[in-house]
C-alpha positions in Angstrom: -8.5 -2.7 -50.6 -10.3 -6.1 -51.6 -9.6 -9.6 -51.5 -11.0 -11.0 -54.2 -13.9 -9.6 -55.0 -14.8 -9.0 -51.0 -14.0 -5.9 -49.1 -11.2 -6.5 -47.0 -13.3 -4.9 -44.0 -15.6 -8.1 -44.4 -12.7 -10.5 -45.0 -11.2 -9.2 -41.2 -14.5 -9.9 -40.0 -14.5 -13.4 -41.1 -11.1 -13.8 -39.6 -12.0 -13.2 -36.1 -14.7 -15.3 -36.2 -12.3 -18.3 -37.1 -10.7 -17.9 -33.9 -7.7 -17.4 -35.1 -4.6 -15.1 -33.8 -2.1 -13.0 -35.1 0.4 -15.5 -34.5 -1.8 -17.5 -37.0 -0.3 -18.8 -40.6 -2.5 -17.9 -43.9 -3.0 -21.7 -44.6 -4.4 -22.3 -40.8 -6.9 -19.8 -41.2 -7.5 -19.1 -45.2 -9.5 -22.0 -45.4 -11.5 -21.0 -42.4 -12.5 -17.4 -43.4 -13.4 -18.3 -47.0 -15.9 -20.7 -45.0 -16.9 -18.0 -43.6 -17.6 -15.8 -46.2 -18.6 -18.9 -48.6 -16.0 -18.6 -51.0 -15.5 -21.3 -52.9 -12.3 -23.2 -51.3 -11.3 -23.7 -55.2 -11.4 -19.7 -55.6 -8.2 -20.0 -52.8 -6.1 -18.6 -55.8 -2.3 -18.2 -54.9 -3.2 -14.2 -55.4 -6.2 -14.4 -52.9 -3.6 -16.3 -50.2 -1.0 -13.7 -51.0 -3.5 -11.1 -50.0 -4.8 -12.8 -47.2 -1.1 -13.1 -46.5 -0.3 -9.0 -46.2 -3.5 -8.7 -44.3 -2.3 -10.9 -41.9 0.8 -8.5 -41.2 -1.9 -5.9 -41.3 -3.6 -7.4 -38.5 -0.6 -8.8 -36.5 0.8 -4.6 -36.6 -2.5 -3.6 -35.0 -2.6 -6.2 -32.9 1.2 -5.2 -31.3 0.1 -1.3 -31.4 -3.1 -1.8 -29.8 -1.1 -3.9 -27.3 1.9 -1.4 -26.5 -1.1 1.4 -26.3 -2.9 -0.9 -23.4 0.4 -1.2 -21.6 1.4 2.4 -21.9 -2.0 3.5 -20.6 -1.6 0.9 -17.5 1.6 2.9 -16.4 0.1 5.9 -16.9 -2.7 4.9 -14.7 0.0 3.6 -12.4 2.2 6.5 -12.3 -0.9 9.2 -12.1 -2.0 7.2 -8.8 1.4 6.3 -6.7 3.2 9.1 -5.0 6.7 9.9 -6.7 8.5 8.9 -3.3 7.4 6.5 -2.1 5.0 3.4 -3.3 1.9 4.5 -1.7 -1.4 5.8 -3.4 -0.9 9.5 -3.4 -3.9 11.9 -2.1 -6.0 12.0 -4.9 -5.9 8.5 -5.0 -6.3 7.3 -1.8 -9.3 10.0 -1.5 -10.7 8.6 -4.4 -10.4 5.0 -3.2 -11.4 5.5 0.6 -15.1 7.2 -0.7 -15.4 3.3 -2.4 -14.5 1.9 0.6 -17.2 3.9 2.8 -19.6 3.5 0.2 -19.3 -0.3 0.3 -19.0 0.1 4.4 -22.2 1.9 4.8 -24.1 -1.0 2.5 -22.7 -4.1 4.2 -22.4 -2.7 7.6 -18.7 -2.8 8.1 -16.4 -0.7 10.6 -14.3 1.2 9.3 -11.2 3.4 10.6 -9.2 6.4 9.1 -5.7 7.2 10.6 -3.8 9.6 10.3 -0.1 10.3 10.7 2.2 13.2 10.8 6.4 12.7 11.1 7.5 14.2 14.2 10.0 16.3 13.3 11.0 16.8 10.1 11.7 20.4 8.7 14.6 19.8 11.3 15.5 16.6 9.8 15.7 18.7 6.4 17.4 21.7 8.2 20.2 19.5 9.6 20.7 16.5 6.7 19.3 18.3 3.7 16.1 17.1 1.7 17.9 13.8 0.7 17.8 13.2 4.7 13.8 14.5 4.7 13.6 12.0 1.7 14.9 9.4 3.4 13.0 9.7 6.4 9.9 9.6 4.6 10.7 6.5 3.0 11.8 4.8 6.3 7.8 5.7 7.7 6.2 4.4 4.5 8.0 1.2 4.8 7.1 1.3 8.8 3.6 1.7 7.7 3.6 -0.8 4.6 5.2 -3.6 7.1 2.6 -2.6 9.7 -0.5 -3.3 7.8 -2.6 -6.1 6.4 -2.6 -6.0 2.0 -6.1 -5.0 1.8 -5.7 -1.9 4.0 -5.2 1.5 2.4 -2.2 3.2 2.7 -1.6 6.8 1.3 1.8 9.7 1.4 -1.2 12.4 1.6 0.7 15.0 1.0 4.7 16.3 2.7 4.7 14.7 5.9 1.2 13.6 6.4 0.5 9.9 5.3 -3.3 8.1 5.4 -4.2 4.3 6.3 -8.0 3.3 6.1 -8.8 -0.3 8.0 -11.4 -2.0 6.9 -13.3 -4.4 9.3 -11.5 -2.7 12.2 -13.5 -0.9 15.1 -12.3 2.2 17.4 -10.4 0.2 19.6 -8.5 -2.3 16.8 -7.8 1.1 15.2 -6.1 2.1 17.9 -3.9 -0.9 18.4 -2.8 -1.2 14.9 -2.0 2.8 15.2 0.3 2.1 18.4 2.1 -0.4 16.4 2.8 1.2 13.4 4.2 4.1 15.5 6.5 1.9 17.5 8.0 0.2 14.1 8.5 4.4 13.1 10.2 4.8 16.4 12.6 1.3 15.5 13.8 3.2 12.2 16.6 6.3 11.8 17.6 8.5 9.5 21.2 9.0 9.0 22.4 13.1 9.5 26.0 14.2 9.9 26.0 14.2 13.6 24.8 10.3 13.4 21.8 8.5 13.3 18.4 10.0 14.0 15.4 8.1 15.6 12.1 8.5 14.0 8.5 8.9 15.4 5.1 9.9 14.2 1.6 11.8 15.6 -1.1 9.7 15.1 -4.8 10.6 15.0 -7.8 8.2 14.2 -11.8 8.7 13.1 -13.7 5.8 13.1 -16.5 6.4 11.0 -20.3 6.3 11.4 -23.8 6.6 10.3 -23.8 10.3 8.3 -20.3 11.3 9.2 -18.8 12.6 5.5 -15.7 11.8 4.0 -14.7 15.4 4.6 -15.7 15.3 8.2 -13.5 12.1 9.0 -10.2 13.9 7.3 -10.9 16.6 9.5 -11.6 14.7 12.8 -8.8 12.3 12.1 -6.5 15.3 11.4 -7.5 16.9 14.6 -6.7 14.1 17.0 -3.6 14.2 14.9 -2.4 17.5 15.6 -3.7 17.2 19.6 -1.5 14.0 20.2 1.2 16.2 18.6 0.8 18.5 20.9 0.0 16.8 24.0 3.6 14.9 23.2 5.3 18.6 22.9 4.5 19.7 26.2 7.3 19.4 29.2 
C-alpha cells in the first residue's frame, strides 16, 4: 500500500514522529507528516487525505489490539502469581520474590526474617465442616496475616495449610513479636462448623537469615521451628 507515491511503512513513520495519537484527526496531523516526509503541502490532494484518513483507522485498530494484548498479559501475570484462594503470592511466587529480597539484603546489609506458619488443626476442620469450612478457615488466616503486617512485607499461601511472611528490616527478636501477633489475631478468628463456631490458631516458626545461609536452608530451618512449636503445643 502507498500514499502517494511513498510507502505507507514510511508515511507511519512520519506519523509518530508528529507526535500525534490515534485519537488524532487527518487534518491535525496530515500537514505534519507531509513535513516530515517533505511533500509538498500543495500535493495534500483530497485522495492523499483520504488515504492518510484509512491509515489512521489502521493505526487507531493496532493501537486498541496492542492495548487489550498488554492488559490481558498483566492478568495473566497476575493470575499466574496469586494463589486461587486467597490474595496472597502463591509459592512459586513468593520463592521467587523472597531470593530478590535476600539478594538486595546481603548487598545493603539489611535483616531480614522468614516465618512460617502452619493452621493448627485443619484436616479436622475439613473432616467436620467439609472443604467449604477448610476454605473458609484458610481465608480467615490470610486476612489475620494481611491485617498483621506492614505493605512492604511478603506474604505467601505456600502451599495447603502452610502460609510464608518475609520482614524486611526486622531482626530475630522483632520477628518474633510480629509472629506472636499475627498468631493472636488467628486465635480472634472462627470458622463456622455445624456444631457452632470454631476458634482458630496457627504454629509458627521463624529463620532469620545470615551471612551464607541459602534460601533453601532458611525454608528448612524456618519449617523446623514450625513443626517443633507444633509439637511442643500438642503435648499434655
Amino acid at each position: 500500500m502507498r500514499i502517494g507515491d511513498r510507502p505507507v511503512s514510511e508515511v507511519a513513520r512520519a506519523y509518530t514522529r508528529t507526535g500525534a495519537t490515534p485519537e488524532t484527526a487527518p487534518v491535525d496531523w496530515g500537514k505534519p507528516t507531509a513535513q516530515v516526509l517533505g511533500i509538498p503541502e500543495g500535493d495534500l490532494t483530497p485522495a492523499v487525505l483520504s488515504a492518510m484518513e484509512r491509515l489512521l483507522g489502521e493505526v487507531r485498530q493496532l493501537h486498541d489490539e496492542v492495548e487489550a494484548l498488554r492488559e490481558r498479559l498483566r492478568r495473566a501475570e497476575t493470575l499466574a502469581d496469586i494463589d486461587p484462594l486467597v490474595p496472597l503470592r502463591n509459592r512459586r511466587s513468593f520463592v521467587r520474590e523472597l531470593e530478590r529480597m535476600i539478594a538486595y539484603a546481603e548487598r545493603h546489609d539489611h535483616d531480614i526474617s522468614l516465618l512460617m506458619l502452619d493452621v493448627d488443626g485443619l484436616k479436622p476442620i475439613n473432616d467436620r465442616g467439609g472443604h467449604a469450612a477448610g476454605d473458609a478457615a484458610i481465608k480467615e488466616v490470610a486476612a489475620a496475616l494481611i491485617e498483621g503486617t506492614r505493605s512492604s512485607d511478603l506474604l505467601g499461601r505456600l502451599g495447603g495449610d502452610e502460609f510464608g511472611v518475609v520482614l524486611m528490616d526486622m531482626d530475630h527478636t522483632g520477628a518474633e513479636q510480629i509472629g506472636s501477633r499475627i498468631r493472636a489475631a488467628i486465635r480472634q478468628r472462627t470458622v463456622d462448623l455445624p456444631e457452632g463456631p470454631e476458634p482458630l490458631s496457627a504454629s509458627c516458626g521463624i529463620c532469620t537469615f545470615r551471612p551464607g545461609l541459602s534460601l533453601e536452608e532458611a525454608l528448612e530451618t524456618a519449617d523446623r521451628n514450625m513443626y517443633r512449636q507444633k509439637s511442643e503445643r500438642r503435648r499434655p
